[in-house]
N, C-alpha and C positions, 0 to 999 in steps of 0.2 A: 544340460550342459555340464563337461566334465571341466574344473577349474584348472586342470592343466592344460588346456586348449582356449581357455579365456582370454581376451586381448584387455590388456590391462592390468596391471600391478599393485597391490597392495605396496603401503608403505607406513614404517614406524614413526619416521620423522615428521612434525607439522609444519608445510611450507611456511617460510618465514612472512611471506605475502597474503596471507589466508587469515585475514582476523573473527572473522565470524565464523558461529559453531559450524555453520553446515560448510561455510567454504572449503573447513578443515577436512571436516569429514567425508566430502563427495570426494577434494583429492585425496585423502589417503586410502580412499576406497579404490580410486581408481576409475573414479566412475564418469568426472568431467577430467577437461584439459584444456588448462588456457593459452587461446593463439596470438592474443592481443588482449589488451588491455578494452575488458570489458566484452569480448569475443571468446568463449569455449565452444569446445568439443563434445559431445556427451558420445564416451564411449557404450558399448554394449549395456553394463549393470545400467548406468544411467538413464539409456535411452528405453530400457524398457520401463522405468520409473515413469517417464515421461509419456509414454504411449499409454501407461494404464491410465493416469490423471486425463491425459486429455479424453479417454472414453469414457471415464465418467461422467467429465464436462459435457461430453456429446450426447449424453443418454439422457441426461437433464435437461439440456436445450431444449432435442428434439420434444420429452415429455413437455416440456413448458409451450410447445406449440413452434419453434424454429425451426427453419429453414436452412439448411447447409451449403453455401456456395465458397468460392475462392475466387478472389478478386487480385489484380497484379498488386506487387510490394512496387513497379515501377510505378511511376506519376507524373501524367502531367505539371510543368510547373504551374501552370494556368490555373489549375484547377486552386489552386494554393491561393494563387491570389484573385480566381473570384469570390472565395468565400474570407479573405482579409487574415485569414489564421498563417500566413506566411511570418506576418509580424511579429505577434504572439508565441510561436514556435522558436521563432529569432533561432542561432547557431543550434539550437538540438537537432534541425530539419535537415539531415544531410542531403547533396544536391548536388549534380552533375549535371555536362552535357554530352548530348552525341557527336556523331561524325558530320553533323548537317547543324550542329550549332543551337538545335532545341535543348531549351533546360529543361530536369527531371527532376523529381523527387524520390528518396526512396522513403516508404510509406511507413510513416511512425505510426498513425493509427487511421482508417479508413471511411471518416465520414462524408469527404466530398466525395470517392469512390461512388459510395454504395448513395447517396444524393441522387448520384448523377446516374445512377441505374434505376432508384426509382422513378425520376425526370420520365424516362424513357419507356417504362413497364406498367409506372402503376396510375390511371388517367380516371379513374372514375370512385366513388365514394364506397362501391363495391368490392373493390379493391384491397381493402383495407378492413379490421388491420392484417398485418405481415412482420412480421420477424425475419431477417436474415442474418447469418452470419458465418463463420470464419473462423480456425485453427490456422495461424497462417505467422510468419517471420515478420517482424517489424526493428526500424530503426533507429535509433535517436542516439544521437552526439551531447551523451550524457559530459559535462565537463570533469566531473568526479564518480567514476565508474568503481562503485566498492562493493564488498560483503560477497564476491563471488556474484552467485545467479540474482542475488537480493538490488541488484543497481546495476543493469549491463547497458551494453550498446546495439549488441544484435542480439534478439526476445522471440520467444513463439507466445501468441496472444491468443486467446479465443476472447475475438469481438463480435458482439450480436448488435446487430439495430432495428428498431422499431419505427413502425409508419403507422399511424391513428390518425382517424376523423377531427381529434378534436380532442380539450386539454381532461375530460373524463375518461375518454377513451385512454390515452395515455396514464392517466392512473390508474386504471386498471391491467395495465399491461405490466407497469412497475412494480406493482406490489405481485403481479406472479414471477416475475424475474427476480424481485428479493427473495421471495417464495422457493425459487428453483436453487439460486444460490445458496440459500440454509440447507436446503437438501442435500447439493451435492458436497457442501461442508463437513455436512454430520458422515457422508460416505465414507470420506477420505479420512476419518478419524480427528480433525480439526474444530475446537469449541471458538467459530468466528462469532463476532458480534458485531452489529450494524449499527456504525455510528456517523453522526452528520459530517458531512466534510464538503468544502470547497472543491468547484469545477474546475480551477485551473486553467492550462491552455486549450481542453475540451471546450470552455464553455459551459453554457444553459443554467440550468436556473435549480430546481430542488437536486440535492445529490447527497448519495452517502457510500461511504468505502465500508468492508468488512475489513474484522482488524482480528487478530491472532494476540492476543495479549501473550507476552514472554520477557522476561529480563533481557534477552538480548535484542528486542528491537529495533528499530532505528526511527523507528513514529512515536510520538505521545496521545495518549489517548485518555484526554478526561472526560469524567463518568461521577455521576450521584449514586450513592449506593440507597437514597431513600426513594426516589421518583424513577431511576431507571435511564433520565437522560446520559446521554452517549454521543460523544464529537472529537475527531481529531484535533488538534491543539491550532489549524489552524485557522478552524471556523470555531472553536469553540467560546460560550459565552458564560458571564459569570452575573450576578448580583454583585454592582458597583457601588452600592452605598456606602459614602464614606462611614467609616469607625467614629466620625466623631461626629457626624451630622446624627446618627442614632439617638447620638447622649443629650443634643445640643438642639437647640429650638432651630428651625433657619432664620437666621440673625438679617436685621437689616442690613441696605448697601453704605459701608463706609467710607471713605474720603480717602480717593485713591492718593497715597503718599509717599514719596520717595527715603529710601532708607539708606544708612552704607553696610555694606557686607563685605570689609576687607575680607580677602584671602579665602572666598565662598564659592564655588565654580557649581557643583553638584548640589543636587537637593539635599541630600543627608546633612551636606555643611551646611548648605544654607536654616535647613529646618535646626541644625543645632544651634549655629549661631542665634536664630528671633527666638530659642526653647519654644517650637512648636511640632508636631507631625505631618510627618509629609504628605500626609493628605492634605495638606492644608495651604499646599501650593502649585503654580504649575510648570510643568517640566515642557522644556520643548526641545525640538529631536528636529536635525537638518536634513533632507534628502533633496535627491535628482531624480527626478520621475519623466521620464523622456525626454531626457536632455534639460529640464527645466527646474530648476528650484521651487522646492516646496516645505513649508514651516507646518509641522505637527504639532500640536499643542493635546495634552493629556495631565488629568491628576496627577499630583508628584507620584501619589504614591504606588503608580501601575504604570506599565509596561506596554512601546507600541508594539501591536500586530502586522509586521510589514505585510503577508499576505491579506490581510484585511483593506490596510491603508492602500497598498497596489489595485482591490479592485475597488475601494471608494473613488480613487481616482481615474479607474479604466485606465490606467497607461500599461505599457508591454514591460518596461523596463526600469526598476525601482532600485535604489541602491542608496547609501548612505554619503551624504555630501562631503568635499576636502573643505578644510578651512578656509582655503583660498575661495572656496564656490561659496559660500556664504554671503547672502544677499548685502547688498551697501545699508546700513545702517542698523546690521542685527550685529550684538557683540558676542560671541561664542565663551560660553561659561554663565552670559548675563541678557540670554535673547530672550525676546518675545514675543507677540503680534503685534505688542501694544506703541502705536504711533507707526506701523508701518506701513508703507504703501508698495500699492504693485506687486505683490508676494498673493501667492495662491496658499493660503490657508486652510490646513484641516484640524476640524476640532474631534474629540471625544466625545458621546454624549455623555459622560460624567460630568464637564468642565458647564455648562449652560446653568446644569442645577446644584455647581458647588461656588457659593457666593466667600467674597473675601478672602481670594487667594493671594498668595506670594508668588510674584511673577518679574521674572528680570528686565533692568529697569532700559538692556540697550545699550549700559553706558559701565567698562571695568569698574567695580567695586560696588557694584549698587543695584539696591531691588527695588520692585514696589510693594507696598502693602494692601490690601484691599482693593483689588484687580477683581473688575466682574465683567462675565460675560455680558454683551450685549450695550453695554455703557461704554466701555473703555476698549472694544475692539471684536468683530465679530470674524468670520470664517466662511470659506464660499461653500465648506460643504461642514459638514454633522452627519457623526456618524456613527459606529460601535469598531474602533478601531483599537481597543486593548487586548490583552493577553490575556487570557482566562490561566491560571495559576491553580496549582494543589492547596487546600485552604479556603481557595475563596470561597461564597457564598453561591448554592445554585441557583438560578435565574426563577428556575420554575417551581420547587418546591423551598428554597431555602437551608435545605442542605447543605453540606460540608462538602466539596468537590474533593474527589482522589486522582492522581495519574499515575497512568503505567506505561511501560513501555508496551507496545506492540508492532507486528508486520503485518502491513497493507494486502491482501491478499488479492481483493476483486472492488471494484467500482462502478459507480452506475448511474446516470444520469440523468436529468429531465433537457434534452436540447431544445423543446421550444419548436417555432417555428423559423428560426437565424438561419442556419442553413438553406431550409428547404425554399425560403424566398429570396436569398442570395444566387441560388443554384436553379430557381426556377422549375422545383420540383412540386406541380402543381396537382388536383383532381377535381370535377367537376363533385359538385356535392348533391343532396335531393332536389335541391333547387335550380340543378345546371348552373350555380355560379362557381365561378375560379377561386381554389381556397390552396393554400400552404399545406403541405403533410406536416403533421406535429411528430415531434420526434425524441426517439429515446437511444441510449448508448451503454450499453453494458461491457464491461472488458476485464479479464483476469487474465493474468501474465502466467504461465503454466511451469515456465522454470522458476518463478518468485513462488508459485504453492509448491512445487517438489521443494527450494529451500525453505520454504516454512513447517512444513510436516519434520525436516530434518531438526530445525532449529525447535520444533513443539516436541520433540520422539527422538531421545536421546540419551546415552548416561556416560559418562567416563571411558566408558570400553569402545562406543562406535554408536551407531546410528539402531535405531528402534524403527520398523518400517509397519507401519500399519498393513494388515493382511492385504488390504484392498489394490495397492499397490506397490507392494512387494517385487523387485527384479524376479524373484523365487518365491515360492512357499516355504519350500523344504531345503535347507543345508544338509546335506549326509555330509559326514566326516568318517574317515575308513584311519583307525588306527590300525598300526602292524596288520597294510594289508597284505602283505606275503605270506601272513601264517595263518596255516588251517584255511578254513572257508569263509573268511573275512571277503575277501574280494569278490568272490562267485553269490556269495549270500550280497551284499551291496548292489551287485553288478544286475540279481533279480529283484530288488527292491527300488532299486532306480528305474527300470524299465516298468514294472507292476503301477507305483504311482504315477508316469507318465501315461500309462492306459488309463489310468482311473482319471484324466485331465487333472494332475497334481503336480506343477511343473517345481523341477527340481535343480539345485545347482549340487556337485557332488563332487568332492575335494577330494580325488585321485590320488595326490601329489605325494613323494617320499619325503614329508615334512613331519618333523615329533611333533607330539600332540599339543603341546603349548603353542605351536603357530600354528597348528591350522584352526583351536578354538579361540586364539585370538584377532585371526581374522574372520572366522565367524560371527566373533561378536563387532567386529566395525564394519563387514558388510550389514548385518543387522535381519537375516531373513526372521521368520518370525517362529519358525521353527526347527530347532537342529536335534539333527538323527545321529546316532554313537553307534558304528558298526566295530567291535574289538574281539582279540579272544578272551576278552571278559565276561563281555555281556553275552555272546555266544555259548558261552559253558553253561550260563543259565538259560542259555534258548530264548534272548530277550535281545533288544534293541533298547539303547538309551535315548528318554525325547525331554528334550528341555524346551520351553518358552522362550524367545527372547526379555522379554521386558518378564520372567520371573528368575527368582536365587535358588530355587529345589526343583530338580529333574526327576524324571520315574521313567520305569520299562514299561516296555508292552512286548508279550510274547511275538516269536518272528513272525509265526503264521497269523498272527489277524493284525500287523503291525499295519498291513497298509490299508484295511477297512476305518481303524483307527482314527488313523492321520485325514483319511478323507473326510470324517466327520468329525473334525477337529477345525480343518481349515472352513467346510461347510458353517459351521456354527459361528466361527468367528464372522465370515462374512455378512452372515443372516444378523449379528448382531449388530453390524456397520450398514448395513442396510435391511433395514426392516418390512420394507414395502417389497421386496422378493424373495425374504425368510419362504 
């Protein structure tokens, strides 16, 4: 491709709308374009970004034992609400109707789909397992659509699903999917790591995301550096032992007792006013959990988990209470559980075995003192509904917890058998009896990994593109190509690597050489070629690395034997299973 015939424009300026690295840098590459909010375009560079990522994805699948089908982005609405995830999805599910007045779905992600095609295909224990899946557009009415391709509305996804005998079998298919997933990580130049994380509006039961650790993330991700545990922040767990139960024997129950605490509303004031630590009292937190009031109760000195607390409670929709919604006889600064009735209560499991806390008394100006669980007020549910925190304690070896940011890259799930009995996706088993397919859900968002390699492969100057999926291998730049045999010498060096399958992008264009190596370096190919009557006098071509600071020649005539075993190497070293 000659760059003067390229559709799409470099640009020096950073959209003012573009907060993330890669947003930046895919527009001022030119490579997407936004139609809407949360909707681009991927022009030519882009979309061959995107073709290379999804054939990796495909070549791993397929190696992992997948099945490749296409299933409609349209959807029954029914299907939605046989399987009750209508609810759950709430306004992300965008949803039309026809000219005959049926409601649709357009398909965020494809489990009743592909349900309902096993329902129909797969009837016997023989059957199974199976792997299917999908490179295909999906949609969700994201309500805050940012960071570019990082949070959209319209996605290309490569989803796989699994159908197993039975919850071994299913384990075994997960650990080759995590399996196939590292693999194709390590392709695309990407160091993921797999960490625990929450199902979500998926559903099911064991799950973990791959995360991209990088300063510009938009995920947290805490991690033990002694044991190795790993979990998104919002399934992650900590060692909740209070600080001072360590030091402190567990004391008897003392004689719950009313205190005054002018002017006290917050635990920090509160624990200054009695001179104690906030661990040593308890904090409660007002929400609406489908419509209904709910009292959270937690040690002062930790933080609720709302995605925790949402699915201790199974409800769709959790949010933080107005003061008006505040249950009749909880006083807001000074609530508690303690003497309440008719309130659906959640505890901590910290709060059961932390005796003798400071807990508000109900009533402006006043706490109690020596509030325990199980005497003075219990809870319909216990749970692990805190915030795991940098600092804390690890659960499993006792470690120091660390977080980082990172981006979500791929997900993967244990669904259970909830679908496949909702959806009446049945097989008979050895015994001819009627059993549920157990089921599993893989999914990576393929424009969220091209902006991840971006946001991973990067410096000041433009984007760094790992070889594997590179729009180009080779940038040639033709300075002063009028003079001498600048032009004719490029003209047989572009066409020679294009025989050798060395695909080239080649910068024609009557621009001085300051713009066109500095759009070399924000397209980012992985290597660029110096065609001048410089390097000519010496019978050489100039080749630089992208991600290196020192270029070297290589004579014209074995220039393009060179470069083919230059790109060959790089890729054999990105994938090592086809060196």
């Amino acid at each position: 491709m000659r760059l003067s015939k390229l559709f799409g424009r470099t640009t020096r300026e950073t959209p003012a709308e573009a907060e993330s690295i890669s947003h930046q840098l895919l527009l001022r590459g030119g490579m997407i374009c936004q139609g809407a909010a949360g909707v681009y375009s991927y022009l030519p560079l882009g979309w061959r970004v995107l073709r290379r990522i999804e054939q990796v994805v495909r070549e791993e699948m397929d190696r992992a034992g997948g099945q490749e089908l296409l299933m409609p982005a349209l959807q029954p609405f029914e299907m939605w609400e046989s399987s009750g995830r209508h609810v759950s999805f709430g306004q992300s599910l965008f949803t039309l109707k026809d000219r005959k007045d049926h409601r649709l779905a357009l398909g965020p992600t494809h489990e009743e789909v592909v349900t309902d095609l096993a329902r129909r295909y797969i009837q016997s224990y023989r059957d199974m397992p199976v792997m299917l899946y999908q490179i295909q557009t999906k949609f969700r009415d994201e309500p805050r659509p940012r960071g570019g391709l990082l949070r959209v509305r319209e996605f290309t996804m490569k989803d796989l699903y699994s159908f197993d005998t039975d919850e071994s079998g299913l384990d075994n298919t997960y650990q080759a999917m995590a399996a196939a997933y590292s693999a194709l990580y390590h392709r695309l130049g990407l160091p993921a790591v797999m960490v625990e994380a929450d199902s979500g509006a998926i559903g099911g039961k064991d799950s973990h995301e791959f995360m991209v650790l990088t300063p510009t993330g938009e995920d947290t991700v805490i991690y033990c550096g002694t044991c190795g545990y790993a979990s998104n922040l919002e399934k992650a767990r900590s060692d909740k032992t209070s600080p001072t139960s360590q030091s402190l024997a567990q004391p008897d129950l003392q004689t719950l007792t009313e205190v005054a605490t002018p002017d006290s509303r917050t635990i920090e004031e509160v624990a200054e006013f009695l001179g104690m630590s906030c661990d040593r009292t308890l904090k409660a937190v007002f929400y609406i959990a489908d419509g209904e009031f709910v009292l959270a109760v937690i040690r002062g000195d930790l933080e609720v988990n709302e995605v925790k607390l949402q699915r201790s409670l199974k409800c769709d929709l959790l949010r933080l209470a107005e003061e008006e919604e505040v249950a009749t006889g909880i006083a807001p600064g000074y609530g508690s559980p303690i003497g309440i009735e008719g309130v659906r209560i959640v505890a901590d499991d910290s709060v059961p075995t932390s005796r003798n806390l400071v807990a508000g008394a109900n009533k402006t100006g006043y706490h109690f003192t020596n509030s325990n669980y199980g005497r003075d007020y219990t809870a319909e549910i216990v749970a692990d509904i805190a915030l795991a925190r940098a600092g804390d304690l690890c659960s499993v070896c006792g470690g120091v917890l660390t977080a980082e940011k990172g981006i979500e890259v791929g997900h993967i799930f244990k669904l259970g058998t909830f679908l496949s009995t909702k959806l009446n996706a049945l097989f008979l088993d050895e015994n001819g009896e009627s059993q549920p397919a157990v089921m599993g859900c893989y999914g990576i968002g393929i424009g969220r990994l091209l902006a991840a390699i971006v946001e991973h492969g990067h410096d000041d100057k433009g984007i760094i593109w790992p070889m594997r999926v590179a729009p180009y291998q080779v940038h040639l730049c033709t300075l002063n190509p009028d003079k001498g045999d600048v032009q004719p010498v490029a003209d047989r060096l572009y066409s020679q690597l294009w025989e050798a399958g060395i695909e080239v992008l080649m910068d024609d264009r009557p621009a001085s050489p300051g713009v066109k190596f500095n759009d070399a370096d924000l397209l980012g190919m992985p290597l660029r070629v110096t065609i001048s009557p410089r390097t000519l006098a010496s019978g050489t071509v100039e080749v630089k690395r992208r991600n290196a600071t020192e270029s070297f020649n290589l004579p014209v005539d074995e220039a393009v034997a060179a470069l083919v075993q230059i790109v060959r190497s790089a890729l054999a070293a990105q994938d090592p299973a086809d060196s």
